[in-house]
N, C-alpha and C positions, 0 to 999 in steps of 0.2 A: 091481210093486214098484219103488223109485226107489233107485237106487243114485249115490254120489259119484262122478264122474268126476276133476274134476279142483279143486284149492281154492286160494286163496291169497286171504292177508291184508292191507289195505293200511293202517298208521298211521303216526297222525304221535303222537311221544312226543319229551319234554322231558326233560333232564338236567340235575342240576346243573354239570355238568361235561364236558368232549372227554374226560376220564379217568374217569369212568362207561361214557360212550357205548362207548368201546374196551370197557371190560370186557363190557358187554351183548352187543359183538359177538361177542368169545374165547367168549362163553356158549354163542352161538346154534352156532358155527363149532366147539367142541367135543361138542355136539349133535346134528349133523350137521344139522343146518335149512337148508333152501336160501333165502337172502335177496339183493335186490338192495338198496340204497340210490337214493334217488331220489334226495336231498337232504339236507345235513346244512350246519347256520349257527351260527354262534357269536350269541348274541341278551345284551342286556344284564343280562337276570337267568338265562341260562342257554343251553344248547346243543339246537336244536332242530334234529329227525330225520323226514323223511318215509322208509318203510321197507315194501319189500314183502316179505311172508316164507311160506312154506310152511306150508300148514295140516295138522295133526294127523298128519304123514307121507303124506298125498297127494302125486300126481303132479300137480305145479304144471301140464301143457301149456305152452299158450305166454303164459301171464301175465308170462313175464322175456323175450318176443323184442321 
C-alpha cells in the first residue's frame, strides 16, 4: 500500500492586482497553509506570482529548504 509522504505545490497564478495578490496571501496565512513565494512582478496587464504551497495538510519535508 503507497502512502503520501510529503506534498507540495508549485504555481505560477496571475492577478489583477498586488491588492488581490495580498488578499490571496491573508487567505492562505489565515488557513494555516504553509507557502513560500518564489517570485512575485508587477507585469503590464497584471501581477504575476510564482508560489510554492502546502498540499492538502501534508508535511511539506524539505520542499521550502
Amino acid at each position: 500500500m503507497k502512502r503520501i509522504i510529503t506534498a507540495c505545490l508549485e504555481q505560477t497564478i496571475k492577478f489583477e492586482t498586488e491588492e488581490e495578490f495580498e488578499a490571496f496571501k491573508g487567505q492562505l496565512e489565515r488557513k494555516g497553509v504553509k507557502f513560500r513565494i518564489i517570485s512575485a512582478e508587477p507585469k503590464n496587464d497584471g501581477f504575476i506570482t510564482r508560489i510554492k504551497k502546502q498540499y492538502n495538510q501534508y508535511d511539506v519535508g524539505d520542499y521550502f529548504d
